[in-house]
VEXSE-251131 format. One record per residue (C-alpha): x, y, z. Coordinates in pm, 1 decimal, padded with zeros to 6 digits, m for minus. Layout:
X/Y/Z
...
//
This chain:
00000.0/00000.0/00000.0
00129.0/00349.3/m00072.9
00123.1/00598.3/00177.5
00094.5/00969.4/00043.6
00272.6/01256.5/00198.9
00008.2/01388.4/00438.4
m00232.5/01082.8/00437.2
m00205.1/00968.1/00778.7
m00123.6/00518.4/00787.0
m00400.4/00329.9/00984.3
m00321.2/00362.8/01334.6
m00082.8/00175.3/01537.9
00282.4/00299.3/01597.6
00721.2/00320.1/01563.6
00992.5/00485.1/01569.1
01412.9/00513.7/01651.4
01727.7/00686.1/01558.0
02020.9/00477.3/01484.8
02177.6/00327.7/01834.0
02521.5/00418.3/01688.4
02670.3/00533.7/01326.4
02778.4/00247.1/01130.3
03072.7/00101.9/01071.9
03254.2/00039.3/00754.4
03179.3/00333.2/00556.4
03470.9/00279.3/00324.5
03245.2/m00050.1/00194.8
02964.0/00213.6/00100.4
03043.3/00122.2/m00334.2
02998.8/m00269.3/m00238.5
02655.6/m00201.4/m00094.2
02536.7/00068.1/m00334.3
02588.3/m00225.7/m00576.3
02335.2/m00443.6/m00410.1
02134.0/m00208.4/m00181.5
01796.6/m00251.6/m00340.6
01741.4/00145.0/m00291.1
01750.1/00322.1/m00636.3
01806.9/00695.6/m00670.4
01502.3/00675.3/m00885.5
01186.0/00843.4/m00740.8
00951.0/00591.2/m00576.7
00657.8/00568.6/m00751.2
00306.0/00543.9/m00654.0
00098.0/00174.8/m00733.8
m00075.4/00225.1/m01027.9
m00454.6/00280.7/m00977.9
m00615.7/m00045.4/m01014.1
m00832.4/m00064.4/m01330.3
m01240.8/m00103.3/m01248.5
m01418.7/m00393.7/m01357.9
m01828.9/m00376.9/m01520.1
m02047.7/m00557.0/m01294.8
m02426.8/m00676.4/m01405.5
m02554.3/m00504.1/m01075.2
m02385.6/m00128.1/m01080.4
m02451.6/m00095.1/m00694.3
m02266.7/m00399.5/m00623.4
m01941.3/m00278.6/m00562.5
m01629.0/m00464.3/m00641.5
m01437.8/m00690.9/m00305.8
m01129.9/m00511.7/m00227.5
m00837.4/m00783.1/m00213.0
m00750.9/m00807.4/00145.5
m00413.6/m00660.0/00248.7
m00119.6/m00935.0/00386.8
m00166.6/m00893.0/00768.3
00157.4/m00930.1/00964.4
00275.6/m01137.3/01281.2
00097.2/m01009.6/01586.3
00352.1/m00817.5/01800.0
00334.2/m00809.3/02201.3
00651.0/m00674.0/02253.9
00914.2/m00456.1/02092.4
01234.4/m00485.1/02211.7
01463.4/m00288.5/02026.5
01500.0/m00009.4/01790.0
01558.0/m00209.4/01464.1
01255.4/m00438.4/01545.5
01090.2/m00105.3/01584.7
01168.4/00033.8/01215.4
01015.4/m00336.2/01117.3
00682.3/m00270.2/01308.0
00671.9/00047.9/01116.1
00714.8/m00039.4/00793.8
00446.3/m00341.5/00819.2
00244.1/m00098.8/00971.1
00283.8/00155.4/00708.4
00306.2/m00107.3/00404.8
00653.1/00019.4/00316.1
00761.4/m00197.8/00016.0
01156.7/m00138.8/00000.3
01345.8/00016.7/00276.5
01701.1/00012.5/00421.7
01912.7/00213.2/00699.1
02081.4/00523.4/00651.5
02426.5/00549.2/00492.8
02570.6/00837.9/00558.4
02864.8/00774.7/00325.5
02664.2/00681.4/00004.7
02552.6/00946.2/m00243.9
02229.3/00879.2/m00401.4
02074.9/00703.4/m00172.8
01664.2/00819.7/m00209.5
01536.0/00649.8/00090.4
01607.4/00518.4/00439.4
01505.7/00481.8/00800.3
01701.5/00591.6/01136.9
01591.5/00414.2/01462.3
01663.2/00527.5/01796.8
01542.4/00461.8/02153.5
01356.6/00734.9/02282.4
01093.7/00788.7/02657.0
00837.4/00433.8/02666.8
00966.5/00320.6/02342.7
01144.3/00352.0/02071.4
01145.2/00632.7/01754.2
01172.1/00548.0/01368.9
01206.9/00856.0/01120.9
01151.9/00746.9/00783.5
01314.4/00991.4/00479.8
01187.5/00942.8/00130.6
01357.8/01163.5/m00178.7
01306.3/01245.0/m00523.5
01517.5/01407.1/m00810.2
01883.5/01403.4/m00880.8
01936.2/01214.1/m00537.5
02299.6/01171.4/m00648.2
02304.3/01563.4/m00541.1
02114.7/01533.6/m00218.9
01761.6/01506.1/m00383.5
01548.3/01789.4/m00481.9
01239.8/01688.7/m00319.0
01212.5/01470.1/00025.7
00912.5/01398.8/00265.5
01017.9/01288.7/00607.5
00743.9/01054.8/00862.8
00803.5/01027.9/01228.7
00674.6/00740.5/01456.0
00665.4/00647.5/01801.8
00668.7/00282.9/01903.4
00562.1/00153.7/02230.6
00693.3/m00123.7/02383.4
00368.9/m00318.2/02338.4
00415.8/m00270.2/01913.9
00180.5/m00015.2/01907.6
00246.3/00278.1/01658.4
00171.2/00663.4/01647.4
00257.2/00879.0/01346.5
00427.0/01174.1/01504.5
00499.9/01395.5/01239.5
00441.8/01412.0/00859.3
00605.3/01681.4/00624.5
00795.9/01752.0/00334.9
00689.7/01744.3/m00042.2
00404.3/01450.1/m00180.3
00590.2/01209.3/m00219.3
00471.1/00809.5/m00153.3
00632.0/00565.6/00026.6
00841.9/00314.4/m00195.2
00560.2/00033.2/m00249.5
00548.9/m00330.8/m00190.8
00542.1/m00424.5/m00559.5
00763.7/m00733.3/m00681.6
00822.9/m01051.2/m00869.8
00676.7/m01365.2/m00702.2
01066.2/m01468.5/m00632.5
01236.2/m01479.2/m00305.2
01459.3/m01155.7/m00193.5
01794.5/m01241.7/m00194.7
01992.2/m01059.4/00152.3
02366.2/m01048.6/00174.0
02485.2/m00928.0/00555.1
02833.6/m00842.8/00560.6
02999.7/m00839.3/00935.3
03292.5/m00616.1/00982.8
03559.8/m00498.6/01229.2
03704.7/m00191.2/01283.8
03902.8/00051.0/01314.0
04167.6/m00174.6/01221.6
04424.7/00154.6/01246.4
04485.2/00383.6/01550.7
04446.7/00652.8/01307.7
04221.8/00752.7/01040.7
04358.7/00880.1/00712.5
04232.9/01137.2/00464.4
04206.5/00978.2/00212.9
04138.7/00601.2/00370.3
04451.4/00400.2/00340.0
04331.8/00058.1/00224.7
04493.6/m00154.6/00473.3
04307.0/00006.9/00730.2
03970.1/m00084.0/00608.9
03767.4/m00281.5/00826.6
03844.0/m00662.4/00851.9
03554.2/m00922.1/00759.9
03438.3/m01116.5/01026.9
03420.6/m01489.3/00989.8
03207.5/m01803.8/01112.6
02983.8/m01604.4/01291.1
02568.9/m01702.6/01287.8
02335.0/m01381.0/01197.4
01973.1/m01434.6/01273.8
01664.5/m01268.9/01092.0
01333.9/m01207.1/01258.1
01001.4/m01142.4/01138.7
00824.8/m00834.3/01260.9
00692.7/m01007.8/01602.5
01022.9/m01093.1/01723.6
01021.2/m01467.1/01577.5
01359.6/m01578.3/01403.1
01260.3/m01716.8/01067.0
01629.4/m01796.5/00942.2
01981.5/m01776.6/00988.7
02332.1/m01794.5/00829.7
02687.1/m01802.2/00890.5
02931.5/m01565.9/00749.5
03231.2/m01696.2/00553.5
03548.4/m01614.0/00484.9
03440.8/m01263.3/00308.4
03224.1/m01223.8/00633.9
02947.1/m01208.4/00432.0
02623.9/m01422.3/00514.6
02381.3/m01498.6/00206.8
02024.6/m01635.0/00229.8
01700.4/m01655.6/00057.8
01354.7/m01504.9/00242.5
01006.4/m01457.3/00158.4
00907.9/m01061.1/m00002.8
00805.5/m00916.7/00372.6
00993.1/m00655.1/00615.5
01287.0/m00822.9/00873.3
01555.8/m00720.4/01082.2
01910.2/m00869.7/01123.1
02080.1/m00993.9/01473.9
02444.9/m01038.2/01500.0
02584.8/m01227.4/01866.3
02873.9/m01091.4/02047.7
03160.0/m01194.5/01893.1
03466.5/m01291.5/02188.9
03766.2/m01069.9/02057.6
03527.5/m00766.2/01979.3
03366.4/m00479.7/02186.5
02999.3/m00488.5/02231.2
02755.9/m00569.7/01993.4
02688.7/m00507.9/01629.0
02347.7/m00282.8/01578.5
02092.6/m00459.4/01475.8
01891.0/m00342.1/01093.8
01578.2/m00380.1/00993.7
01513.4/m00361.6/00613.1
01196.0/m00421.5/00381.1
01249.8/m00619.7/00066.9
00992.8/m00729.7/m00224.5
01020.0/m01030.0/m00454.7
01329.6/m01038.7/m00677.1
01535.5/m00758.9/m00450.9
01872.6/m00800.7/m00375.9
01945.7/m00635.0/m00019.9
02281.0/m00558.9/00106.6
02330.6/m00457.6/00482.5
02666.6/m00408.2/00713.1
02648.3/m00493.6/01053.8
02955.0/m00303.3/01212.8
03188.8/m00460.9/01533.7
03413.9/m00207.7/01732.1
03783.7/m00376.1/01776.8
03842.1/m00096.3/02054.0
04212.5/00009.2/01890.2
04212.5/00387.6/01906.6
//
């Protein structure tokens, strides 16, 4: 379903900035070749063409819309972003990157008072420039799933919709450490780009907090699997060796997409 700039979603509620900036920004070309968001403007489902009926006041059944795991409880801000975007019917949608030009559309999650926030940015027109036109939503999610739009601005301009092939979405999750350097150079020196992190099990969960699959990541640290069209987000464990945890992403991907994310590890060498 495509949400219009101004056209409140059906009620419920999300929302979060990111926990921390990413790491890995130097790997921003290897994900702009398989994020699955375009600098093309996202365009609105085409109207859906009326059929005759013998009896003109019977009007026509409306297709029921895909309804989505029930959620009791939201637990963090990425799992947040995914209760949004079910909740808004947002088709194709990935995390900020603030290192990628041309990126048209993305989400930042954060945890914010009873809950969690989720801004969603959505831009049109030579995005490879910063985008001439944008529209910007802002939820609040309890902790109990339920969302509230907050705000709702910017120029009319739809949310990317769920429209796809009837294939599976292939997702790619790369795990990284870093800094591998004490000091950052200007321009990156390319031994100091973040290492990959190997034999390590990601986990992807459904909207509701259910894991529906997992991988390991090999040699490349990247992890490869195949999932239903539908929105997700991506767990990484603690890894011994490595400070804290990598920040979890959610992401929404429709048939045939090919969806890159980088979930970051901090070695702690300053």
């Amino acid at each position: 379903m495509t949400q219009r700039g101004r056209n409140q979603p059906r009620a419920a509620s999300v929302t979060t900035r990111m926990d921390r900036p990413l790491r890995a920004l130097t790997l921003a070309p290897l994900v702009a070749a398989l994020l699955i968001i375009g600098c093309a403007s996202p365009g609105a489902s085409p109207s859906p063409i009326p059929t005759t009926s013998p009896n003109p006041s019977t009007q026509p059944t409306p297709t029921p819309s895909p309804t989505s795991p029930p959620v009791t409880q939201v637990s963090s801000a990425a799992q947040a972003a995914a209760v949004v975007f079910a909740h808004a019917g947002v088709g194709r949608m990935g995390p900020l990157l603030p290192d990628l030009i041309g990126q048209s559309s993305w989400y930042e999650a954060y945890e914010e008072a009873n809950g969690f926030g989720v801004k969603i940015t959505v831009g049109s027109g030579d995005c490879q420039a910063g985008c001439i036109e944008r529209h910007t939503w802002t939820y609040h999610v309890d902790f109990d799933g339920t969302v509230t739009l907050v705000a709702d601005e910017g120029d009319d301009i739809g949310l990317p919709p769920a429209n796809g092939t009837a294939d599976p979405l292939t997702l790619r999750v790369l795990l990284t450490a870093g800094p591998v350097c004490p000091v950052e150079q200007n321009p990156p020196d390319p031994a100091c780009a973040p290492r990959p992190v190997v034999n390590v099990e990601i986990a992807v969960y459904d909207v509701s907090g259910t894991q529906v699959a997992s991988a390991v990541s090999g040699e490349d640290g990247v992890a490869t699997l195949a999932l239903p069209a539908g929105v997700y987000y991506v767990v990484a464990p603690p890894v011994e060796g490595l400070l804290g945890n990598a920040e979890p992403l959610a992401f929404a991907g429709v048939g045939g997409d090919s969806v890159a994310l980088v979930l970051g590890y901090d070695t702690g060498i300053r």
